[in-house]
N, C-alpha and C positions, 0 to 999 in steps of 0.2 A: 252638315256644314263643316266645313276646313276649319280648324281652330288652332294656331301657334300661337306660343309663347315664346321668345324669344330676351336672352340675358344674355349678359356679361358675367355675374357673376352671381351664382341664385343663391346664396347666403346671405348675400348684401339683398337680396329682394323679395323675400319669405313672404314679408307681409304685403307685396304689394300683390305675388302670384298669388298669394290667398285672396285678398280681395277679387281680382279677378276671376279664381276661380275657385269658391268655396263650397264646388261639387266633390273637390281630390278629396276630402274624410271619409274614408273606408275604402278608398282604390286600393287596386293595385298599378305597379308603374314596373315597365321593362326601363331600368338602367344600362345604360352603352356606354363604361367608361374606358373604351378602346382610345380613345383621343392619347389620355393621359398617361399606355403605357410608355408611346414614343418619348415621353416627356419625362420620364422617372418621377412621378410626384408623390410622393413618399406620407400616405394616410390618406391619399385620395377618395379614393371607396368607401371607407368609414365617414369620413367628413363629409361625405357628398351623399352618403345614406343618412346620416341622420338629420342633414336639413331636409332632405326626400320626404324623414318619418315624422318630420316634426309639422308638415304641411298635410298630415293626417294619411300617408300613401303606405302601402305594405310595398316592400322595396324585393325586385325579381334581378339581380344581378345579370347581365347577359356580356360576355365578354366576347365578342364573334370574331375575336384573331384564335380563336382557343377552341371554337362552341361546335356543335357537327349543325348540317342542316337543320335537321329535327329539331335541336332544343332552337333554334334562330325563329323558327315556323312558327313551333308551340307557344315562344315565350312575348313573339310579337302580335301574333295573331290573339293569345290568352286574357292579356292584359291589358286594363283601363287607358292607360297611360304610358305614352314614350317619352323616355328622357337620354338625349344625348350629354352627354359631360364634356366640358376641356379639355386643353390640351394637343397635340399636332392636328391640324386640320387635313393637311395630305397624307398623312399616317390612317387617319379616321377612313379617308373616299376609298383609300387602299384597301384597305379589310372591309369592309359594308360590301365593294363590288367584288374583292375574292369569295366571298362569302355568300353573295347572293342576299344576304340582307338588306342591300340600297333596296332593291327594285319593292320587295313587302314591303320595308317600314313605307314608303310611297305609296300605297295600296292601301294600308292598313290608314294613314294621314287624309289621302283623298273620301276616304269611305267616312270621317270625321271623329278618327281616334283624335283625342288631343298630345299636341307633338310639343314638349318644352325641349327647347335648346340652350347651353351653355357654352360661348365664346366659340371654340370651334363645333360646336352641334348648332349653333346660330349658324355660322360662316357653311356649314355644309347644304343647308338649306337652298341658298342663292343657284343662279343657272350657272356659274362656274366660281370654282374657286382659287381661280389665278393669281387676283390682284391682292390675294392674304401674301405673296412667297418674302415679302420684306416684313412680316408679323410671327411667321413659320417657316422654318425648315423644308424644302420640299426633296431636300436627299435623303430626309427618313422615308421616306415612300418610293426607292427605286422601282419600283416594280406596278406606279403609276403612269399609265402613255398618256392619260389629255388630264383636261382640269375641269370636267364637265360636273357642275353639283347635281342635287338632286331634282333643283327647278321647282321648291315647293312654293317661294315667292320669285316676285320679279324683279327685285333691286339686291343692292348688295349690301352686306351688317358691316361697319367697322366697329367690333366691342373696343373696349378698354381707354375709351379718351378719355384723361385725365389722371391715367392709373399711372404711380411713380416708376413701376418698372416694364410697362408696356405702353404707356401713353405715346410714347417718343414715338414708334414705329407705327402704331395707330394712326397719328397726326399722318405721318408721312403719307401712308397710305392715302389719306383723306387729301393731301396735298397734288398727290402724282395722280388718283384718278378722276376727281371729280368732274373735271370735265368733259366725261366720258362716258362714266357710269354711273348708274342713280344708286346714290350712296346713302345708306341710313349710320347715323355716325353716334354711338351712344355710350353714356358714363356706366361705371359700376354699378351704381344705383338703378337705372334707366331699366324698359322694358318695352320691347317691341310688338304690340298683338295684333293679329293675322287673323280677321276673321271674314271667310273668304274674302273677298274683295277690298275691303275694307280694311287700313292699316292704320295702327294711334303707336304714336312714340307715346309712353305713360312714365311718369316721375314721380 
């Protein structure tokens, strides 16, 4: 069974991803926090490993702008759990398709690894990720030609509504596409889960 988790922001939702999945005590988890180098977030990794550990996961670092094939294979194929982190969304589709990682982590999600996404690891999910370019920068990723995502759901995440320094561009978004594209639209707090078929906004 396809199972995502999808956040805004997984610190703010520790306890809600444990609830829902109080399987992760004693996983392991491949972390992806490529999002976040376009973005400079300065303790990222630390802070996004130890909410990881505190939800009971042994934390596999995989950074795939840097990683050779091999460890991309091992460390996605190895482990319990995939976690995409924050940070550029078009930076993120960049390095996963130079890398060849998009097309496995998809393999490894269909086959019913569990996939948590955070903000742009949510937003890389959807069948394209166009309608983020007013949430992200899409000139960090020149060496991106379309905006095709990975297609693991069929609507579109807009994280961050209500957030004091990304809410604004959020809204917008929610403004400009909605009637267009089926848009899932959710707070910090908020949690999107994907089991196959079957989607719940959860709070």
């Amino acid at each position: 069974m396809k199972k995502l988790i999808l956040v805004s922001m997984l610190y703010q939702t520790t306890d809600l991803v444990r609830t829902i999945a109080p399987e992760l005590e004693g996983k392991t988890v491949t972390y992806i926090p490529t999002a976040g180098i376009a973005e400079e977030v300065e303790g990222m990794v630390e802070k996004e490993t130890s909410t990881l550990e505190s939800l009971g996961l042994t934390v596999d670092v995989l950074e795939v702008s840097t990683s050779s094939q091999e460890e991309i294979v091992d460390s996605l194929k190895r482990n319990d759990v995939i976690f995409v982190g924050g940070g550029n969304t078009f930076f993120l589709l960049q390095e996963l398709r130079r890398s060849g990682a998009d097309q496995i982590l998809i393999r490894e999600v269909e086959k019913g690894k569990l996939y948590i996404g955070e903000s742009a690891g949510s937003i890389i999910t959807c069948p394209d990720i166009g309608y983020c370019a007013d949430m992200d920068s899409p000139e960090k990723a020149p060496d991106l030609t379309d905006y095709a995502g990975l297609n693991l759901v069929d609507f579109y995440i807009v994280p961050h509504i209500g957030n004091e320094e990304m809410g604004e561009a959020a809204e917008e978004a929610v403004e400009k596409y909605s009637s267009e594209l089926e848009l899932k639209a959710i707070t910090d707090e908020q949690v999107i889960l994907v089991e196959d078929s079957e989607v719940k906004v959860l709070k």
